[in-house]
C-alpha positions in Angstrom: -15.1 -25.9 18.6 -14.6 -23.4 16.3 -16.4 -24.7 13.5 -19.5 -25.4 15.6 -19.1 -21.7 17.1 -18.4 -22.8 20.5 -16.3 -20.3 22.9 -13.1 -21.9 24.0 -12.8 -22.6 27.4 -11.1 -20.1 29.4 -8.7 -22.5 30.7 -7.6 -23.9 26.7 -7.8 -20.7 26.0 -4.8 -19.3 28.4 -3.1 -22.4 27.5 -3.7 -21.7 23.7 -2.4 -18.0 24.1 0.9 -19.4 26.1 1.8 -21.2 22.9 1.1 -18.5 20.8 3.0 -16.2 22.9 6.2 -18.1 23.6 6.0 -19.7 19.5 6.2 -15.9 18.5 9.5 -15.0 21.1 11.1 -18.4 19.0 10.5 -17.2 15.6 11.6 -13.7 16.1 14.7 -14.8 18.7 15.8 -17.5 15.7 18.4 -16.1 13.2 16.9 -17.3 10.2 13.0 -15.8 10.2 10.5 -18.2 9.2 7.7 -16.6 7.5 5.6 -19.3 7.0 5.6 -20.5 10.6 4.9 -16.4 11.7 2.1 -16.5 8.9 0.3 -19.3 10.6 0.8 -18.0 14.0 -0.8 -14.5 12.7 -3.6 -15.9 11.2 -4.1 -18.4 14.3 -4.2 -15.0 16.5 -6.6 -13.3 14.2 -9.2 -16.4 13.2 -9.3 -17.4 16.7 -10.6 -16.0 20.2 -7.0 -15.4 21.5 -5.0 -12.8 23.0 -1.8 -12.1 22.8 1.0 -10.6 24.8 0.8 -7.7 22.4 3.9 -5.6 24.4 6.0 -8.6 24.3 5.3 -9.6 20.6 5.4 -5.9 20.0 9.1 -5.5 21.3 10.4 -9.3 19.7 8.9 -7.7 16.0 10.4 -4.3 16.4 13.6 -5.7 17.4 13.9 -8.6 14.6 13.0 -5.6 12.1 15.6 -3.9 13.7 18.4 -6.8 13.1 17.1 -7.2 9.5 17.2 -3.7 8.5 20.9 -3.5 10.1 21.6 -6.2 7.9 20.4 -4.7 5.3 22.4 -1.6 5.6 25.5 -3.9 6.0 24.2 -5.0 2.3 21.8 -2.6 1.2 21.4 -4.5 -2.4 19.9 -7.4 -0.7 16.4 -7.7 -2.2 15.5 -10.7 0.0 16.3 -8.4 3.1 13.6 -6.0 2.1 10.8 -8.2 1.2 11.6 -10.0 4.9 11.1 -6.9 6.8 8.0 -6.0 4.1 6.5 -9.3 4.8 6.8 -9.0 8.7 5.3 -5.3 9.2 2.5 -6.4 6.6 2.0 -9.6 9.1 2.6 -7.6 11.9 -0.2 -4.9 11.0 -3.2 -7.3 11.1 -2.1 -7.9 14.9 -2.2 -4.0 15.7 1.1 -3.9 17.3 2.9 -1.0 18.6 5.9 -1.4 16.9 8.9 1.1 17.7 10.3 1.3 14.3 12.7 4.9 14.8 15.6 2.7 14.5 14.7 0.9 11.0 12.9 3.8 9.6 16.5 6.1 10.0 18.4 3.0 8.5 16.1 3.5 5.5 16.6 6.7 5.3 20.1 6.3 5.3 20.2 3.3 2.2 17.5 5.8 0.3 19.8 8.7 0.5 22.6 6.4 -0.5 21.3 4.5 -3.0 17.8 5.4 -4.6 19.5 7.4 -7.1 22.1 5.3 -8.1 19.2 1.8 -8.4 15.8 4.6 -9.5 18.7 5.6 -12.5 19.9 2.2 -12.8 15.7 0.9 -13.2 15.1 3.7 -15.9 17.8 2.0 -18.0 16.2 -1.3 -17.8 18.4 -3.2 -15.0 15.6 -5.4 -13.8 17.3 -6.1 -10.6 17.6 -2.1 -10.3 13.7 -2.1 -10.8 13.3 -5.0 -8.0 14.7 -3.2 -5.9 13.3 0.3 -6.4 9.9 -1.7 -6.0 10.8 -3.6 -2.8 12.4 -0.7 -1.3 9.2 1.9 -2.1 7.1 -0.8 -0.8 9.5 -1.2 2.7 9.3 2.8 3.0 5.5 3.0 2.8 5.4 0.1 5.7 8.0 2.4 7.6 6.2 5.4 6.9 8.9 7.1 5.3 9.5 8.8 2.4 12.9 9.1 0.9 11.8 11.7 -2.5 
């Protein structure tokens, strides 16, 4: 219907925006995060006519960043942490979510002031995994809106 430019009918659309409701509470209530299931779902939402439960979604996204960031301070090395949380607010952005990110952005603060130093000193002696991470975590602060320097 899509393809032919045809609205949806309202009642396949409510049924289409359940699914994409409750498919995003799954991803973001699983432990492991699948990014390329919540990369379909986001571009679902933003090709097609649907709307979504934008607190709910909101509130699931805020609190997964929030798990992965206290993770992340539990093992603040952990590239793999940082582009997971970069990958979800970049995702999470398109949607126009109202994310309540005080909690993630003070973790960051906290591994910055712990850290950037030690990895930005680290990177300007040519440990590539020092640079990595000096690149994920600049790119993580800019998506928190926070600024360590």
């Amino acid at each position: 219907m899509r393809e032919i430019q045809v609205p949806l009918p309202k009642a396949f659309s409510m049924i289409g925006e359940y699914v994409l409701n409750t498919n995003f509470q799954e991803i973001f209530n699983q432990e492991e995060l699948d990014l390329e299931r919540l990369e379909k779902l986001v571009k679902e939402v933003k090709e097609g006519s649907f709307e979504i439960d934008k607190e709910m979604v909101s509130y699931e996204t805020s609190k997964k960043i929030n798990v992965l960031m206290d993770r992340l301070s539990e093992n603040p090395k952990n590239n793999s942490l940082m582009e997971k949380n970069s990958a979800i607010l970049s995702m999470e952005s398109d949607l126009d979510l109202n994310l309540n990110l005080w909690k993630a952005q003070n973790s960051y603060f906290s591994i910055g002031k712990e850290l950037y130093e030690e990895m930005s000193k680290k990177a300007k002696e040519g440990n590539e995994d020092a640079k990595t991470w000096i690149k994920n975590f600049n790119e993580l602060g800019k998506q928190l809106n926070v600024k360590i320097q």
